[in-house]
C-alpha positions as CSV (number, residue, x, y, z in Angstrom):
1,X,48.2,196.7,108.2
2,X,49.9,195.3,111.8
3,X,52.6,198.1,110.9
4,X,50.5,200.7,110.3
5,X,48.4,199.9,113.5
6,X,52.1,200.3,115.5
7,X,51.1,204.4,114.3
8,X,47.4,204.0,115.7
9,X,45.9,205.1,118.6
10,X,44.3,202.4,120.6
11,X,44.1,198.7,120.0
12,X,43.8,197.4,116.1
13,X,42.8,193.6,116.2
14,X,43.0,191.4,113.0
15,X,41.7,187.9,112.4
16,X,42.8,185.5,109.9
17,X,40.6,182.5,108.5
18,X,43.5,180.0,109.3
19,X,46.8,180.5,110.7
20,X,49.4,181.7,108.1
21,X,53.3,182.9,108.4
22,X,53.7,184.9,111.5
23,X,57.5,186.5,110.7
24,X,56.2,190.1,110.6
25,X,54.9,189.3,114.3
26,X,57.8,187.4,115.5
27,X,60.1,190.3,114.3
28,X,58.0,193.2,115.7
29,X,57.4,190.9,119.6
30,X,61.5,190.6,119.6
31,X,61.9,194.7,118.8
32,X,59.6,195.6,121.9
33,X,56.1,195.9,120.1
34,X,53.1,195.9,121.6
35,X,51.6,193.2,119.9
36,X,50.1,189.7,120.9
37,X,49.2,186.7,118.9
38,X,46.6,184.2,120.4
39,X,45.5,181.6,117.6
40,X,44.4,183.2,114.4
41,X,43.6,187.0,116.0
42,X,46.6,189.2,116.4
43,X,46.1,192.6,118.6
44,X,48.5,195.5,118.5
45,X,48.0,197.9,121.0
46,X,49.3,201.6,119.7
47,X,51.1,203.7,119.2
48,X,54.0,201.4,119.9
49,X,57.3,202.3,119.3
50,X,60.4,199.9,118.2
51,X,63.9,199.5,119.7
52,X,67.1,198.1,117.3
53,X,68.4,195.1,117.7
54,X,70.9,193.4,115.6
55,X,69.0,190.4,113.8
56,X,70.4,187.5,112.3
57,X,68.3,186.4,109.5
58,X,67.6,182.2,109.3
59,X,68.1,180.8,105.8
60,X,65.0,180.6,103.4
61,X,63.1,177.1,103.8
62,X,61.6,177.9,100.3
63,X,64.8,178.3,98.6
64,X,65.9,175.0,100.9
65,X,63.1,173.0,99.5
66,X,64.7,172.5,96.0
67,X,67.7,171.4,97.0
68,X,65.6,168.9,99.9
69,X,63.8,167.3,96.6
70,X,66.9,167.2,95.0
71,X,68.6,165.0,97.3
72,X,65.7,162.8,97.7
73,X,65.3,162.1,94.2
74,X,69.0,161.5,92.9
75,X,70.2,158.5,93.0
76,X,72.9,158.3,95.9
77,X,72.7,162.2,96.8
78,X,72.8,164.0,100.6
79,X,72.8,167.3,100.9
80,X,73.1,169.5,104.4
81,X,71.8,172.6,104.7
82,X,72.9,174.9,107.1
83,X,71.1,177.5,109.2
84,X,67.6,177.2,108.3
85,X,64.3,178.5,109.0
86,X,61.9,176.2,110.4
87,X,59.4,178.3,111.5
88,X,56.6,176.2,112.5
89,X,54.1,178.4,109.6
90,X,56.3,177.4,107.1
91,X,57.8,174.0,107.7
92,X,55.1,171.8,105.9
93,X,57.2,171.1,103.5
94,X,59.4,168.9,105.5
95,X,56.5,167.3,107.4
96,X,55.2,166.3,103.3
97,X,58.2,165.2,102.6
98,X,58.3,163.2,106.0
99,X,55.1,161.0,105.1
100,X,56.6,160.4,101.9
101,X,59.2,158.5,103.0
102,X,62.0,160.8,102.6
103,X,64.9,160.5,104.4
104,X,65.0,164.1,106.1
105,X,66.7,164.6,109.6
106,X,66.5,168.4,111.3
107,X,69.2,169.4,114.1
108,X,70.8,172.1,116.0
109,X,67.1,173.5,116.6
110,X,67.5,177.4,118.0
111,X,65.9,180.3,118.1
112,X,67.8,183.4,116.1
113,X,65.8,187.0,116.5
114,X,62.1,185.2,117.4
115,X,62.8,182.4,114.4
116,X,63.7,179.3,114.9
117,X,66.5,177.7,113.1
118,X,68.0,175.0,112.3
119,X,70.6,172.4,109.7
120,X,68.0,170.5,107.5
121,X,69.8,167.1,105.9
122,X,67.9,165.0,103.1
123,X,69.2,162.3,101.1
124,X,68.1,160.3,98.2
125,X,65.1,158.4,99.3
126,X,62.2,155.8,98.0
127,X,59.2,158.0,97.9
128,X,55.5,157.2,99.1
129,X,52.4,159.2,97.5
130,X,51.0,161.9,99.2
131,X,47.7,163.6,99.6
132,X,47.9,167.5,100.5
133,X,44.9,169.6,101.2
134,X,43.3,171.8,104.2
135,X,45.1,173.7,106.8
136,X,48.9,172.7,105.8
137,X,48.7,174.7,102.3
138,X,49.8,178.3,103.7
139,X,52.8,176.2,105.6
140,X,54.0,175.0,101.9
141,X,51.9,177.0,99.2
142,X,55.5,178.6,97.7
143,X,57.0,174.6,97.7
144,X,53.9,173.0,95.9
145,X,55.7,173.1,92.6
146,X,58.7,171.3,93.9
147,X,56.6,169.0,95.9
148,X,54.9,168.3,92.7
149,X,58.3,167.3,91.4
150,X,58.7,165.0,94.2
151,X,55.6,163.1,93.1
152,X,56.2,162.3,89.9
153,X,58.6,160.6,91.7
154,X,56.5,158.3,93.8
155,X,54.8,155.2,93.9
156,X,51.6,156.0,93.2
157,X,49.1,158.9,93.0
158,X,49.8,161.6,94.8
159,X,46.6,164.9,95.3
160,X,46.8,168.8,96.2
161,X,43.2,170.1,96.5
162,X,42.5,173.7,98.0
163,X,45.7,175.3,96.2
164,X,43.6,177.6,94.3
165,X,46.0,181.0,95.3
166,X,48.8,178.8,93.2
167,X,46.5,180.4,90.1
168,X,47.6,183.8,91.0
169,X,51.0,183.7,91.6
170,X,53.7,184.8,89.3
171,X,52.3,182.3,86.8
172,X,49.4,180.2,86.8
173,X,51.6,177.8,88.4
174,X,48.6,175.2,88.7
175,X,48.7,175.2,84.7
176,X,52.9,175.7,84.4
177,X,53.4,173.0,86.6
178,X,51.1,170.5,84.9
179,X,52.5,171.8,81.1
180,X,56.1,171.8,81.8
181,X,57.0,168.8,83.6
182,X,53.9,167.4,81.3
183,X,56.3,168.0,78.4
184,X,59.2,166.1,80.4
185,X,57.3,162.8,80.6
186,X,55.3,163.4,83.8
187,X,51.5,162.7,84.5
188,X,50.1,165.6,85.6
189,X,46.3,166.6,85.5
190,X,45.0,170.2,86.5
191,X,42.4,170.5,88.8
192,X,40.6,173.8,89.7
193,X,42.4,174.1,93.2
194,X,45.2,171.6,92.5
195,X,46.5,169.0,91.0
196,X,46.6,164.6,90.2
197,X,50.2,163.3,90.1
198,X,51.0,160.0,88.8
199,X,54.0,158.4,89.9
200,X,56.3,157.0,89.2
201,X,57.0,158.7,85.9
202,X,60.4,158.5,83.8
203,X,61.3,162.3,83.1
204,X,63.3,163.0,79.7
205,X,64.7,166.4,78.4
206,X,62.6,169.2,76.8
207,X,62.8,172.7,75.8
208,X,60.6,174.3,78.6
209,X,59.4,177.5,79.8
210,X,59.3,179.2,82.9
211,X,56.7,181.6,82.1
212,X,58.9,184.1,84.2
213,X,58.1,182.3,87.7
214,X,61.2,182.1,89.5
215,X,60.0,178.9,91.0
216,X,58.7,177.4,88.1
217,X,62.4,177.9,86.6
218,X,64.1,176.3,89.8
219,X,61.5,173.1,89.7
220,X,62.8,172.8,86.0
221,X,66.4,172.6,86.7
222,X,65.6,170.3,89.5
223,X,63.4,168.1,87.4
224,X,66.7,168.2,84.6
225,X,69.0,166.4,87.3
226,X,67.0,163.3,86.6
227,X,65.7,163.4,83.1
228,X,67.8,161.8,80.4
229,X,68.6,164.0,77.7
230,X,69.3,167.9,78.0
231,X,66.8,170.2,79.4
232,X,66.4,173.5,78.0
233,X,64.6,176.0,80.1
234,X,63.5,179.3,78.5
235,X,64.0,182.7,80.8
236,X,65.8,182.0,83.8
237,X,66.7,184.8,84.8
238,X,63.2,185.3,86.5
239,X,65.0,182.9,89.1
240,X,67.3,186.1,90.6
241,X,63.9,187.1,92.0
242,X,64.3,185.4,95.1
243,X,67.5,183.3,94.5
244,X,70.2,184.9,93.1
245,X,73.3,182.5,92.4
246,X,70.9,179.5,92.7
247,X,72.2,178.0,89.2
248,X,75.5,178.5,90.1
249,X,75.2,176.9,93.1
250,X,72.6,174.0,91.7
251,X,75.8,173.3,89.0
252,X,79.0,173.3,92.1
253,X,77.2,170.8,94.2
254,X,75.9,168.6,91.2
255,X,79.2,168.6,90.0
256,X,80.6,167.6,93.6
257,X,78.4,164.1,93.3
């Protein structure tokens, strides 16, 4: 809807409940839009034409966030990643990871085409609990399911409430979180927007199944770095969706330790 309103005559205002991820705005201020954000209303004033630009695109946090769990929950792993997106909509991830104790360190902060940027390093790390809920869920909602990993790896009960989109994503991933790292040892209960983590649980290998959630798939393989035994994880090609080469590259560092 804000680019069709560039194509409208006059002003097109839109107001969100809470603040979400602002990259469609950020990328149409730093091409010479007419547009302006204040809070949650954001007012495009048309028609408003675009220039080019050459853009330099930050690395996706929610592709970082599996390897982030995967360092802090191996046993004497660091992992660095480079180039990162950290805008402020969609860093709750690290500030979760933060409060649990992780040891998470972000540097070379910039901004790169209206984003900022920056190198993310985690290492392995003795996790706290955590409680998740209210006005941080659009600023994780795609890491839940590798935050819930994270979890089972605490000391302690950890809590999402208010995570009722998760039931609409590629999978139920409320219910395909719960099931398949259920099946793996952890302590998982469902509840209607969220979920009860016990930690800390001892994960084993199991034949699993992604239910053709790309995320689902790459919580799975992270969740097999720890478990003793082999993991079998049914369709992972589903994972090309928004991370092709991610096994690939899961396997060369892994094998690097």
């Amino acid at each position: 809807m804000i680019l069709a309103a560039l194509k409208a005559q006059g002003t097109t205002t839109f107001e969100e409940p809470y603040l979400s991820r602002n990259h469609t705005e950020l990328m149409l201020k730093a091409r010479g839009a007419n547009i302006s954000v204040h809070s949650t209303k954001i007012t495009v004033n048309g028609p408003s034409g675009l220039k080019p630009m050459n853009m330099v695109i930050p690395g996706d946090i929610s592709s970082a966030a599996f390897f982030l769990v995967a360092a802090a929950i191996c046993p004497g792993s660091k992992v660095e990643i480079l180039n990162t997106g950290i805008n402020p909509t969609r860093d709750g991830v690290i500030e979760i990871l933060e409060k649990m104790g992780a040891k998470i360190n972000v540097k070379g902060k910039r901004e790169v085409s209206g984003e900022l940027s920056g190198s993310i390093t985690a290492e392995s790390s003795r996790l706290k609990p955590f409680v998740i809920s209210g006005n941080i869920i659009p600023r994780l909602i795609d890491e839940i399911p590798a935050l819930a990993l994270a979890a089972t790896q605490a000391e302690g009960v950890s809590t999402i409430s208010g995570a009722e989109e998760l039931r609409v994503k590629e999978s139920d991933r409320i219910k395909t979180i719960a099931s398949e790292l259920n099946k793996m040892g952890a302590k998982i209960e469902e509840k209607k927007d969220g979920l009860i983590i016990h930690g800390k649980t001892f994960l084993k290998g199991a034949q699993v199944e992604s239910y053709g959630d790309h995320r689902i798939a790459m919580t799975l393989a992270i969740a097999g770095l720890i478990a003793e035994g082999e993991t079998l994880i049914k369709d992972v090609e589903c994972v090309d969706t928004s991370f092709p080469g991610f096994l690939e590259l899961l396997q060369s560092i892994t094998l690097s330790r």
